[in-house]
N, C-alpha and C positions, 0 to 999 in steps of 0.2 A: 455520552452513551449514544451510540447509532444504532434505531432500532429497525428493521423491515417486518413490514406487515404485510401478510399473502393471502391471497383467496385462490378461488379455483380458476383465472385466470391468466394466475402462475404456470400452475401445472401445463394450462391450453397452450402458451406461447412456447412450451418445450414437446409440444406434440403428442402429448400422452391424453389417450380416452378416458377424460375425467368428466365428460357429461353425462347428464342418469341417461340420455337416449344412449351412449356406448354400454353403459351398464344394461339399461332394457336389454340391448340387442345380444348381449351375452345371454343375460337368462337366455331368451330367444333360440340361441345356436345351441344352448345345451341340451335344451327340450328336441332340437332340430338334431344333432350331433351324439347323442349320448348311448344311441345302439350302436353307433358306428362304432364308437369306440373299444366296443367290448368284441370287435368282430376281426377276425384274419383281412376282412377287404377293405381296410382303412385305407389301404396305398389306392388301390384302384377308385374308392369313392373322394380320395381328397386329390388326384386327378380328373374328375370330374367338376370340380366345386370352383367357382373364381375365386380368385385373390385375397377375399375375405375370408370365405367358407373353408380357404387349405389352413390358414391361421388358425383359426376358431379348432379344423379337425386335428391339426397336430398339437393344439392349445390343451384340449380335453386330453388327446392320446396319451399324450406325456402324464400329463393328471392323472389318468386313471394307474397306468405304470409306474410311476413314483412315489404320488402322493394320494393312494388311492383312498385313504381316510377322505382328505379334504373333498375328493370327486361324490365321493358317497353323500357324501356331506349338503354339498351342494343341492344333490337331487332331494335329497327331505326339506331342503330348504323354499325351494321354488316350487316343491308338489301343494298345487292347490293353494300359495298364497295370494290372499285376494285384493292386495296391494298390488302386487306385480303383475296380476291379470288384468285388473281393473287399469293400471298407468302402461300395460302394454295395448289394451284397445282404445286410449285416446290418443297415445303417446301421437302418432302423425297428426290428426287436427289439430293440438297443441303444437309442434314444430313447425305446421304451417304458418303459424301465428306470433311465430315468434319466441312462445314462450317455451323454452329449450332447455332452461339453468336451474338449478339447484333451488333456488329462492322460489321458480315457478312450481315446483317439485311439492314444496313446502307450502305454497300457499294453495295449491288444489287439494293436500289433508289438512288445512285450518281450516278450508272451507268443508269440508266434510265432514268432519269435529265438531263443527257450531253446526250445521244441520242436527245432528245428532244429538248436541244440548239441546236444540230446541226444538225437537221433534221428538226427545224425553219429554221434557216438563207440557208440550201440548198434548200429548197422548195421559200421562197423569192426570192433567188436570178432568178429560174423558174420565179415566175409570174412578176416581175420587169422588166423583158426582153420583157415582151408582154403576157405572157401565164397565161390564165385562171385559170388555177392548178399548181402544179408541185410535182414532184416524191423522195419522199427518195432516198436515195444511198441502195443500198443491207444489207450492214451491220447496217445502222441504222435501219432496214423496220425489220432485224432479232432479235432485240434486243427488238425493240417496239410491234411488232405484239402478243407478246404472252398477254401481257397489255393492248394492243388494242382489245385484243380476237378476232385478224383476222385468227388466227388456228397456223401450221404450214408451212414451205416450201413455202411463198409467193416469186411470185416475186415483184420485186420492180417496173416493166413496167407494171403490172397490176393494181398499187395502186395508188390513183392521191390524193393529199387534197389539199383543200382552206386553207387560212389562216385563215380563223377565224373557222377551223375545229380545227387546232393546239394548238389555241386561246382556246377553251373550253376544248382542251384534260388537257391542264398545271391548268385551273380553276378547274377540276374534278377533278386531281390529288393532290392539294392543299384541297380544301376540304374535300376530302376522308379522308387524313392522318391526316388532324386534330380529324377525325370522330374515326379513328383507335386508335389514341392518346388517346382521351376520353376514348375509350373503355377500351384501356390499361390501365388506372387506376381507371377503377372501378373492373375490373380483380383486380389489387391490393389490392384494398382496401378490398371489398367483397370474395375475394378468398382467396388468400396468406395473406394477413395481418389478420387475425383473433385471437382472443386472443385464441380457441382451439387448433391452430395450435402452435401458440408461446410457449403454455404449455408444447407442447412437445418438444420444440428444447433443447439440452444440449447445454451449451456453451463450446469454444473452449479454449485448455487450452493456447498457447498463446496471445489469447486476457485479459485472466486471470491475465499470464506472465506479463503483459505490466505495467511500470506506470502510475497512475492517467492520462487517457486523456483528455485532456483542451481543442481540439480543434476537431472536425469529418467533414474531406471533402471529401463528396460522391457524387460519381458519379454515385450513385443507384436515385431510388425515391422511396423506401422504408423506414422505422424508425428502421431497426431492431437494430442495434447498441443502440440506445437511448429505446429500449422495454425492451432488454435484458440487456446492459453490464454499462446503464448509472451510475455510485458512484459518483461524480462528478457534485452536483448540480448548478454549471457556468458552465456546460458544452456547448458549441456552436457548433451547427453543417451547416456548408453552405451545399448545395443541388445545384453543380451547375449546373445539368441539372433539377430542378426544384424537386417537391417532390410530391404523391401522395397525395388528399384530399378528400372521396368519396362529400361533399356539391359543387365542383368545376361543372363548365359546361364547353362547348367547348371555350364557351370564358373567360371565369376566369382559365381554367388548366394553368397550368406553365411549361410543362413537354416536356424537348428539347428531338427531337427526329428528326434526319437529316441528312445532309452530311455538308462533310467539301470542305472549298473553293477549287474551282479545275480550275480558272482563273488566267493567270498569272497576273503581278502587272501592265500590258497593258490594261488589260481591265477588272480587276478585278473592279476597281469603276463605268464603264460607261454601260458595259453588266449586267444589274441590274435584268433582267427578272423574273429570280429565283431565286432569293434574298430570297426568304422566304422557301425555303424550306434548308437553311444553317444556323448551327447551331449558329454561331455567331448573325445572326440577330432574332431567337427565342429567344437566352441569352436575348438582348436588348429587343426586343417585350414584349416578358411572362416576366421579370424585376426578373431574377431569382437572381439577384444579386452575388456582388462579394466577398465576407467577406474576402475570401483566401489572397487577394490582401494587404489587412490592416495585417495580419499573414507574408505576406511576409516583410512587409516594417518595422513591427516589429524586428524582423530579421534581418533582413539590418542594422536594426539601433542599433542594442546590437550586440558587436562583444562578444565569446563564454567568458563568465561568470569565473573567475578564482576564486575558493574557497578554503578553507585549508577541507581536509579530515583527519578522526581516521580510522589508521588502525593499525588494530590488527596485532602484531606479535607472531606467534599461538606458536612457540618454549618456548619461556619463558613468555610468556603472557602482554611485553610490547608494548602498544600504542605508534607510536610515530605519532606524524603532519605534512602531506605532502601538497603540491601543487597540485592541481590536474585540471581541464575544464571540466566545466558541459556546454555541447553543448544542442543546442537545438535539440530535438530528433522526425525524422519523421517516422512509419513504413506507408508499404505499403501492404496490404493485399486482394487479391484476384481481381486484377487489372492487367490487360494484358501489364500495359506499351504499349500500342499501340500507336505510332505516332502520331495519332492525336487529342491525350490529350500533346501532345511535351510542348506547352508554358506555361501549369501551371506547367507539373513535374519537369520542369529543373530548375525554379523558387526556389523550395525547393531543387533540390538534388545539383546544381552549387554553393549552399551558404558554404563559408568555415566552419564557425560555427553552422551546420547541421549535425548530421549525423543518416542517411539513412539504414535503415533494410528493404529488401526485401524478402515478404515473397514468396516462390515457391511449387510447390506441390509435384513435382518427377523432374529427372533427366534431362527430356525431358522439361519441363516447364521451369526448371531450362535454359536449353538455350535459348529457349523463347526470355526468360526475359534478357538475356546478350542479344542479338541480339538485341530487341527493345530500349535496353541502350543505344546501339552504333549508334542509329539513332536518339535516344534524344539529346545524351550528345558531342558523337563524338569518336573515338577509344581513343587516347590522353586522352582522360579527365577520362576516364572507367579505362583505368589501372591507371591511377594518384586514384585513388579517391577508389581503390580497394587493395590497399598494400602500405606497408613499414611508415612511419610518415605522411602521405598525406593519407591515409585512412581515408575515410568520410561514404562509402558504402561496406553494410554483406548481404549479401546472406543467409539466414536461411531455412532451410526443413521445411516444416509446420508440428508439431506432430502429430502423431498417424498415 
């Protein structure tokens, strides 16, 4: 079985705007863009616009003249969510810094999420005592307030909430990001996923390299793999954070978009509050299914394949017939290895009868990617599984 595994690094190396800063900047153009479009001087103001702005104007124009449900759509989606306000006025301090990627995306609302547990249970514990209201601690009031659009520099003795103020902030804050979710793929569908755009992408010569892949588990919700590289008519691809559909509505998307548990196993089953906004129970919820699961136990259950191979002896041109182990073969491609994908990657790279191609971009990535190993796999199992007969896992440059 040869399986590839994708992340949204895939998408980047084919040139398509699959970072949330491309997505920000769309909301952005729409709110920028969206009178234009309903006006006779579309020609003259997307003669006016750079490079980007003609794109964006003739992106919407068309939308609105085609598919004008989805354009409609759009604007109730971005009107006043406060997801999208809030991550378009940090958005440049964070890309200053590096942090640009989906993972970063994600862990600015787990840290917003856990402010918000616990700037519940400290304000209860206030009114439980007898008090009417009660007061965040400083550092949560620093964390929330820019979300809460209470500005900058609060103190926390000047800000008092009820509970069922906290109560509707977690309800608006669940709502919104479903709101954003949608958004996000119709961004997808309608922007990035166009068959214009696909026409120009070259394909990558080590996906080329690879053979026949039988199985595609992405962690995009994109198709590009199956647009572009599909030979392989059984081919199966799980989506396990769900897939983009533009027919989809807020309540039919499938598309996990959250944080990871950050409960210890104390109260990780009984503090259920925000529950929904972890990615494990959108897996469950949106039913994005688990295909991967049945590929593992596949696996498990065929230890590596012992076949006789011809090899050519190039000196005097005699074949002779060797023993040889056809493993089952996983690469990984354009996927951060980040910790909190840990329990499907180690699934495949921990199996002995696996073995494991990772691909890296430059030198620096290249440690990346060892570092996020040694927090999947363990230091131990990294060098086992990296050299000498116990080699399971290659490190590969990605060409060009």
């Amino acid at each position: 079985m040869n399986i590839l595994i994708i992340g949204n690094g895939f998408d980047l190396a084919h040139g398509l705007p699959t970072k949330y800063g491309d997505f920000l900047k769309y909301a952005q153009a729409y709110e920028k863009y969206k009178d234009i479009c309903r006006q006779e001087s579309v020609k003259e103001e997307w003669e006016k616009a750079d490079e980007i702005g003609k794109e964006y104007i003739l992106h919407f124009s068309n939308l609105f003249d085609q598919n004008r449900k989805y354009y409609d759509e759009l604007g109730e989606l971005i009107q006043e969510n406060i997801w999208l306000s809030y991550f378009t006025d940090v958005f440049e301090n964070r890309s200053i810094l590096g942090k640009d990627g989906w993972i970063d995306f994600e862990s600015e609302i787990a840290e917003i999420i856990q402010a918000m547990d616990r700037a519940k249970k400290t304000i209860l514990e206030q009114i439980n005592r007898g008090e009417k209201t009660g007061k965040m601690t400083q550092s949560q009031l620093n964390i929330l307030s820019p979300i809460f659009g209470l500005g900058k520099n609060i103190n926390c003795k000047s800000v008092s909430f009820e509970e069922k103020s906290i109560q509707y902030r977690k309800d608006q804050f669940l709502n919104d990001l479903n709101r954003l979710i949608r958004c996000l793929e119709i961004y997808l569908c309608c922007f990035v996923e166009t068959n214009d755009r696909y026409k120009e992408i070259n394909t990558l010569q080590d996906i080329e390299e690879m053979p026949i892949i039988d199985k595609v588990l992405s962690f995009n919700y994109t198709h590009t793999y199956k647009k572009i590289y599909e030979m392989n008519s059984g081919l199966v691809c799980d989506y396990i954070h769900g897939e983009a559909k533009l027919e989809n509505s807020i309540e039919t998307n499938n598309m996990v978009l959250g944080i990871d548990e950050y409960l210890d196993e104390e109260h990780k089953n009984t503090e259920i509050e925000y529950i929904e906004f972890k990615k494990f129970f959108q897996r469950i919820h949106k039913e994005t299914g688990c295909l991967y699961r049945e590929w593992i136990d596949e696996i498990k259950s065929n230890a590596a394949i012992k076949e006789t191979i011809a090899v050519e002896n190039r000196a005097d041109g005699y074949i002779r017939q060797t023993q040889g182990v056809n493993f089952h073969k996983v690469f990984i491609y354009g996927h951060s290895l980040d910790v909190t994908d840990k329990d499907i990657l180690k699934d495949f790279i921990l199996n002995d009868n696996v073995q494991t191609t990772v691909f890296y971009l430059d030198k620096n990535d290249y440690g990346k990617k060892i570092i996020n190993l040694v927090r999947i796999i363990g230091q131990d199992e990294l060098i086992k599984r990296t050299g000498g007969k116990t080699k399971t896992i290659t490190f590969k440059k990605i060409s060009g």
